[in-house]
C-alpha positions in Angstrom: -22.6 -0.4 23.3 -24.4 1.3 20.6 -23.2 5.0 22.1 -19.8 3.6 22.7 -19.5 2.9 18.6 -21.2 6.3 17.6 -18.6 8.1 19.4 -15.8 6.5 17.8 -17.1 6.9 14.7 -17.4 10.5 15.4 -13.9 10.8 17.1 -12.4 8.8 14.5 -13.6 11.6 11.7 -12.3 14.1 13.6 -9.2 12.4 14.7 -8.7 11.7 10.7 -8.8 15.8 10.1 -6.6 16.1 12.5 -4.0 14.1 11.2 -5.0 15.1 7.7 -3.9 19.1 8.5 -0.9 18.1 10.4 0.6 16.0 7.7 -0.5 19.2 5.0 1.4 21.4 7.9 4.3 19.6 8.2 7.8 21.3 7.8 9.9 18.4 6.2 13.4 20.0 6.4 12.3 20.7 9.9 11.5 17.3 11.0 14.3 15.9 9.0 16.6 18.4 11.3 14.2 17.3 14.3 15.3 13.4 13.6 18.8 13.6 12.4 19.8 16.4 13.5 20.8 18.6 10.6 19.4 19.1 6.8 23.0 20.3 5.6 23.7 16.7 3.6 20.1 17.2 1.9 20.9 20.6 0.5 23.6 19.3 -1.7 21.5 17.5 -3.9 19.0 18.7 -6.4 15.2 17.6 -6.4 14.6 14.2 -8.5 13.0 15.0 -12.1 10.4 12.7 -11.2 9.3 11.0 -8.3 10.5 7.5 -9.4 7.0 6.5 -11.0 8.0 6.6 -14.1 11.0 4.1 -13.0 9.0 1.8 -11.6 6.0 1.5 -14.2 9.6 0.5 -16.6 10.5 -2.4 -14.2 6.5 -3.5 -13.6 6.5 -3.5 -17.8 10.0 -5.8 -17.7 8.2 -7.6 -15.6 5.2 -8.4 -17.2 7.6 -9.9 -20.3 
């Protein structure tokens, strides 16, 4: 049993890599295109100035009133 957990420790650190450089090697237009099919309605609009943080700290401060 003991072995059985040391090797899924170990795989699960390596799995976790894995998954790790995939994600940092991911072509998001590309798997946009992959899932829907095309990425010509996402070129039309223009990045967000922020990534909606901001936004949401203002309604988390409404809140807190």
């Amino acid at each position: 049993m003991r072995h059985w957990v040391e090797t899924w420790r170990r795989a699960g650190k390596e799995l976790e890599e894995i998954r790790r450089r995939e994600i940092g090697e991911t072509d998001t237009r590309e798997a946009i295109r992959q899932l829907f099919g095309s990425v010509v309605s996402f070129r039309n609009f223009p990045a967000p100035p922020t990534s909606g943080l901001v936004e949401q700290q203002r309604w988390f401060a409404k809140l807190r009133r």
